[in-house]
N, C-alpha and C positions, 0 to 999 in steps of 0.2 A: 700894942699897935698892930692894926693890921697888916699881913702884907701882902706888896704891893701886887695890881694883878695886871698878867701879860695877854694880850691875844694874837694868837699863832690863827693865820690863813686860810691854811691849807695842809695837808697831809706834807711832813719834811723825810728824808731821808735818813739814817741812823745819821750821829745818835738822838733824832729827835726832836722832842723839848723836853730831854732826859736834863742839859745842862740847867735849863731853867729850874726843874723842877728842884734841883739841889741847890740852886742858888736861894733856894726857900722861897720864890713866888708862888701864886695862883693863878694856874696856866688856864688859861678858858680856850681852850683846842676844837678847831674848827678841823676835826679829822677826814678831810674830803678832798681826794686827790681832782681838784678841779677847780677852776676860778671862783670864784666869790662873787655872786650876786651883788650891785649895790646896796640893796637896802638891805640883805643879809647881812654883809659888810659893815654895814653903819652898824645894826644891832648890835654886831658881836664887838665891836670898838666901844660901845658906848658905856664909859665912867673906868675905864682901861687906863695902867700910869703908864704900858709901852705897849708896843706891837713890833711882831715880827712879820713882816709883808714880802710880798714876792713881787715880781715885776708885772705879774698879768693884774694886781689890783690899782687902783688911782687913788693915790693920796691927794684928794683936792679940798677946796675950802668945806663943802659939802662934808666929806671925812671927818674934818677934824672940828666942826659944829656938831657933828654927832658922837665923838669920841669924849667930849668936852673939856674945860680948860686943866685939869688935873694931868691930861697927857702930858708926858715928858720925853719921850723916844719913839722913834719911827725907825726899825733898823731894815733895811731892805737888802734882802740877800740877792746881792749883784753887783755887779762895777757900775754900770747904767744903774741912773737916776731919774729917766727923761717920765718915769709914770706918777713921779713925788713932783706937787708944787712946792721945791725948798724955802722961796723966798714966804709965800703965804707959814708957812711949819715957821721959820725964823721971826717971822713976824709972832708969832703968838708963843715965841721959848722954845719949842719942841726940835730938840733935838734930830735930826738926819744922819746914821749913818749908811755904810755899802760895807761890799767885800772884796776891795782889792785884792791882785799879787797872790793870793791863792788858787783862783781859775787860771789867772796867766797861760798853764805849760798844759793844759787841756783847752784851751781853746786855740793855740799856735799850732798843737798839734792836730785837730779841727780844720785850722785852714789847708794845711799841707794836706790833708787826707781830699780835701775838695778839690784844691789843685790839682794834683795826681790825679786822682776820678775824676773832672773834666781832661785834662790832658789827654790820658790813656783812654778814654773813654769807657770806664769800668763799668756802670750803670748799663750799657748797651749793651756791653760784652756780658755780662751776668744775667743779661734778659735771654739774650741769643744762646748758652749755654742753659739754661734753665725752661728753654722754650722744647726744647727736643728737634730743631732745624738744623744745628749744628752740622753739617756735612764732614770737618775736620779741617786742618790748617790748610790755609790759602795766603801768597804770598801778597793780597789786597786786603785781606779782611780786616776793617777797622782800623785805619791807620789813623795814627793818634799824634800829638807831637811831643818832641824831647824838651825835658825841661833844664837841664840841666845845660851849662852856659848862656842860658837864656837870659833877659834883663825882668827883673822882680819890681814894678811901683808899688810901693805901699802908700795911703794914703791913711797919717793919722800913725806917729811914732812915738806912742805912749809903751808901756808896760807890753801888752798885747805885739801890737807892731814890731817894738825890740825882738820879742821873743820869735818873732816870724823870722824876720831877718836872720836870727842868727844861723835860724837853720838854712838858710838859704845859700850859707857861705859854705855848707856840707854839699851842693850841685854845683858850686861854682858860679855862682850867676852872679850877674852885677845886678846892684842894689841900687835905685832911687828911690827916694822919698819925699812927702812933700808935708809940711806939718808946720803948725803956728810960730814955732821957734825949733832954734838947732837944736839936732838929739847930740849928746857926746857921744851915749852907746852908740849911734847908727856912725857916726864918724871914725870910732875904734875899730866899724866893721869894714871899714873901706866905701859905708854910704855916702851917696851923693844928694843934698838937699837942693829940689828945683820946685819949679812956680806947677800948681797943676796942670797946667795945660799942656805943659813936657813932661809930666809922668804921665799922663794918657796917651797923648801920642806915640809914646819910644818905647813905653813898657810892655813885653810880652805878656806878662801877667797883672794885672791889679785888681791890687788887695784892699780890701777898705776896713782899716782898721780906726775908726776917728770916733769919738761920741756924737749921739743926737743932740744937735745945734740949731737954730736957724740960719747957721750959715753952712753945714753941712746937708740940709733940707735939699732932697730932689741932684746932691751935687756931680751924678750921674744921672745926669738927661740925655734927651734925644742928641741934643747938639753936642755932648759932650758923648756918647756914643760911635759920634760917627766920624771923630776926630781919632780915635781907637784904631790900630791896626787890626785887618783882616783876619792876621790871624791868634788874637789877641784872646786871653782866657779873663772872664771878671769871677772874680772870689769876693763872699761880702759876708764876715764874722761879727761886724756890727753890731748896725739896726737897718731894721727894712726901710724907713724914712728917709735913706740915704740915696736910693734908689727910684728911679720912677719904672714902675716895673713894669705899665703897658709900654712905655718907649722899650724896654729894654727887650721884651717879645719880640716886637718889630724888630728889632737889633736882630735878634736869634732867628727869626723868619729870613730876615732876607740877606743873612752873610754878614753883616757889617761886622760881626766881631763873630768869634767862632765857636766862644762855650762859656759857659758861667755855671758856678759853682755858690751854688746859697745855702747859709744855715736862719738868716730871718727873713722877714717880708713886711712889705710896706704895710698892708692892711690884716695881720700876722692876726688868728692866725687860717683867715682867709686869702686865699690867694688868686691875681689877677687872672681875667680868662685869657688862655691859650698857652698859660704860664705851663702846664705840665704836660700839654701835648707835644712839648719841645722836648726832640732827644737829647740834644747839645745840651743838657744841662743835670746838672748833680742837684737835689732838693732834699734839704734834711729839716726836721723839724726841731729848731731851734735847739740844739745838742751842743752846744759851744763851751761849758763846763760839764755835761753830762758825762763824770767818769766818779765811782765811786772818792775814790780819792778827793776830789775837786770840792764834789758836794759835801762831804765829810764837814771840810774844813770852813766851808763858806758858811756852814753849819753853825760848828763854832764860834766863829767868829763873827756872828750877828748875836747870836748869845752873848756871847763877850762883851759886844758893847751897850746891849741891853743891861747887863748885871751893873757893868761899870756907871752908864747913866744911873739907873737908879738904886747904886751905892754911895752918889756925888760924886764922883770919881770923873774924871776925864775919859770920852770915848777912846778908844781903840783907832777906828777908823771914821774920822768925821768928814761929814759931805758940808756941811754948812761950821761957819765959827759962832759958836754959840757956848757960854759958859755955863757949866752944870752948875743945875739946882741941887742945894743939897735936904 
């Protein structure tokens, strides 16, 4: 009997498609550290039993008409799902997994880095010393604000969220949150669950830690912007979608809030105009799991549930309910 064969993306981080290749498949390795063409994409999918995807490819009907009906897993290395059409994948068997709970504690620690670099204003201060104008300390230069006792909104108190908060109990700051249903963890922490429109208004800092929804779509707009205090910092470890990022320029242009700290972008990974002539903000490209460690695991564990799909076995981490073929 043949066996079965995989198609990898894109170029992965150690270790690879080292686990695949000992789980005895036939890795068909798209070795290019760079998005996937679609019709590239479709080729390399086509008569494939799984695939190991990334979040810059689109699992859509189109995909999986070219992959054809012998597919049986989609494992996409990420917590977001929002690039897979799950329901079209469940509708014709194929499995969906992600890679929860192992990015968790590099992406929490992601937000806090952006916090603090907007806060303190790092990014300026590292221009200004690396510029050669530096003149030496002055008791104006670049004042920033304390974050510590400050009040933290989190928006979106899943896994991620959790893990933000806890560190936030290490500043001392008080905690709101706002999220579909009560978290216990944010309630162990001393969180307070309110309606959003009270964590935009009261929160010195918010965080948007929620998945892409359509009801999360845009849920930082203009109007919700300007309901924000003055001197209020946005953090968004998300997804860009969550954001409407020329409102949020304007924001940045004309004071309404006072700094933002982003690791994605609405139209990612092009970004709005005027979005980076803003000093008031931290800009990273999409780095939110990007720690050895992180990747390692999330590694693994799309591998894992590839093997397991197509051993019959029950995935690891399932995005959709669907019962393995055996």
């Amino acid at each position: 009997m043949p066996a079965p064969i995989v198609a990898v993306t894109r170029s992965l981080p150690a270790p690879g498609v080292a686990p695949l290749l000992a789980a005895g498949f036939e890795v068909r390795h798209r070795d290019v550290d760079g998005p996937c063409p679609p019709d590239e994409l479709h080729e390399l999918v086509r008569g494939v039993d799984g695939v190991f995807a990334l979040l810059s490819e689109r699992i859509d009907e189109a995909f999986l008409d070219a992959a054809g009906p012998q597919l049986r897993v989609v494992a996409n290395m990420a917590v977001g799902f929002d690039n897979v059409d799950v329901a079209a994948c469940t509708a014709r068997g194929v499995q969906v997994t992600n890679t929860p709970d192992v990015l968790t504690d590099a992406t929490a620690d992601l937000a806090w880095a952006l916090i603090l670099g907007a806060a303190r204003r790092i990014p300026e201060a590292d221009r200004l010393v690396r510029s050669g104008t530096w003149q030496g300390w002055r008791p104006m230069d670049l004042l920033g604000l304390t974050v510590a006792g400050k009040t933290l909104g989190i928006l979106g108190m899943g896994k991620i969220g959790s893990a933000i908060a806890r560190r936030a109990t290490g500043f001392g700051m008080r905690i709101r949150y706002h999220n579909r249903t009560p978290s216990p963890e944010a309630a162990a922490l001393g969180a307070e669950l309110v309606d959003r429109a009270t964590l935009f208004a009261t929160s010195d800092v918010v965080v948007l830690a929620a998945p892409a929804t359509p009801e999360t779509h845009h849920v930082v707009d203009a109007a919700a912007l300007a309901t924000m205090r003055r001197s209020a910092i946005l953090v968004n470890v998300a997804r860009g979608t969550l954001v409407e990022e020329s409102a949020l320029v304007e924001a940045l242009r004309a004071g309404t809030i006072t700094a933002a700290g982003l690791d994605v972008y609405e139209f990612e990974p092009r970004l709005v105009d005027g979005l980076t002539a803003c000093e008031n903000t931290v800009l990273l490209p999409h780095l939110g799991s990007s720690t050895i460690e992180a990747r390692a695991a999330m590694v693994e564990l799309a591998c894992g549930n590839i093997t397991a799909v197509l051993g019959g076995r029950a995935p690891l981490t399932p995005v959709n309910d669907l019962t393995p073929r055996g």
